[in-house]
C-alpha positions as CSV (number, residue, x, y, z in Angstrom):
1,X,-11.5,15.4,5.3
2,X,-7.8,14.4,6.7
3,X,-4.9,15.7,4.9
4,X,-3.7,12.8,2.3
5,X,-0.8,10.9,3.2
6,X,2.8,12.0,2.1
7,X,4.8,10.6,-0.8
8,X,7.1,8.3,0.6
9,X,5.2,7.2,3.9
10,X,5.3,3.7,4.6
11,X,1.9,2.2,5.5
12,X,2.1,-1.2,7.6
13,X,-1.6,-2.6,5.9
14,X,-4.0,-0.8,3.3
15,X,-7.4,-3.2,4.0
16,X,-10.3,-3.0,0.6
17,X,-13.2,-4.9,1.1
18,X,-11.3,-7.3,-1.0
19,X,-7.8,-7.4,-0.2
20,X,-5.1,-6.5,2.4
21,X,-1.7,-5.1,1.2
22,X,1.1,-5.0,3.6
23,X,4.5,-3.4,3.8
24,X,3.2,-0.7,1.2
25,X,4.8,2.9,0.2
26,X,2.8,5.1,-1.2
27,X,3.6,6.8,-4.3
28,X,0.9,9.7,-4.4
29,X,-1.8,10.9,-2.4
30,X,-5.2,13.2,-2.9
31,X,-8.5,13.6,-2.0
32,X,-9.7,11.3,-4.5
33,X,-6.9,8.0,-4.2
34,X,-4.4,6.9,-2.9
35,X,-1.3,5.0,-5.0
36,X,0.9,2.9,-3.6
37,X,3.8,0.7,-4.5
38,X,3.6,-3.5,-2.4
39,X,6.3,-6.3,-2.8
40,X,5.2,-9.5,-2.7
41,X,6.4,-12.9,-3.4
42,X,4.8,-14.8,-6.6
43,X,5.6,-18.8,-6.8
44,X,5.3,-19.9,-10.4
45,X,4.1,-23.7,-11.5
46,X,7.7,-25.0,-10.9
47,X,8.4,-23.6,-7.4
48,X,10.5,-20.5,-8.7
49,X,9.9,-17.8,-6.2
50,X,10.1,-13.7,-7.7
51,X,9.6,-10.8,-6.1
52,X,7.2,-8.8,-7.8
53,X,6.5,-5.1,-7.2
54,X,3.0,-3.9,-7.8
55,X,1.7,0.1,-8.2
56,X,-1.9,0.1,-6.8
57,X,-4.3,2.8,-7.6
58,X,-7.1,2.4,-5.3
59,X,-10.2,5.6,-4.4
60,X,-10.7,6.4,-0.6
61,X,-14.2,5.1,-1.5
62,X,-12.7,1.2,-1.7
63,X,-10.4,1.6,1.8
64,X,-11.4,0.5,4.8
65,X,-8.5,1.6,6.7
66,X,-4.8,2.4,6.8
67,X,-2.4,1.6,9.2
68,X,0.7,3.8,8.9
69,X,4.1,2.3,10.3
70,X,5.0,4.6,13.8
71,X,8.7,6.4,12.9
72,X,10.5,7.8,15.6
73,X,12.1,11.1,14.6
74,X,15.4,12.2,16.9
């Protein structure tokens, strides 16, 4: 199995069977899971707009793939 991914990485798209997560940070990292932190944008029933910030637990069983954002390092 591949080394988990560091605390602090920043994955471009997390994909489930069920959902995609974008823009994602991820929190903690094992063999087992994977935890991550996603921003998104909620609209309530009167058209307010908040930015809510969601920790996701999910087990490498659920992912389908991760896409981690390419840093350049100088």
């Amino acid at each position: 199995m591949a080394e988990p991914l560091k605390v602090g990485v920043k994955v471009k798209e997390i994909a489930t069977r069920d959902a995609i997560y974008r823009n994602c940070a991820v929190l903690h990292s094992d063999d087992i899971s994977i935890v991550f932190e996603v921003h998104r944008n909620v609209t309530d029933d009167g058209g307010n707009v908040d930015n809510v910030v969601s920790q996701i637990l999910l087990p490498w069983t659920s992912v389908q793939y991760v896409l981690v954002m390419e840093e350049v390092v100088s």
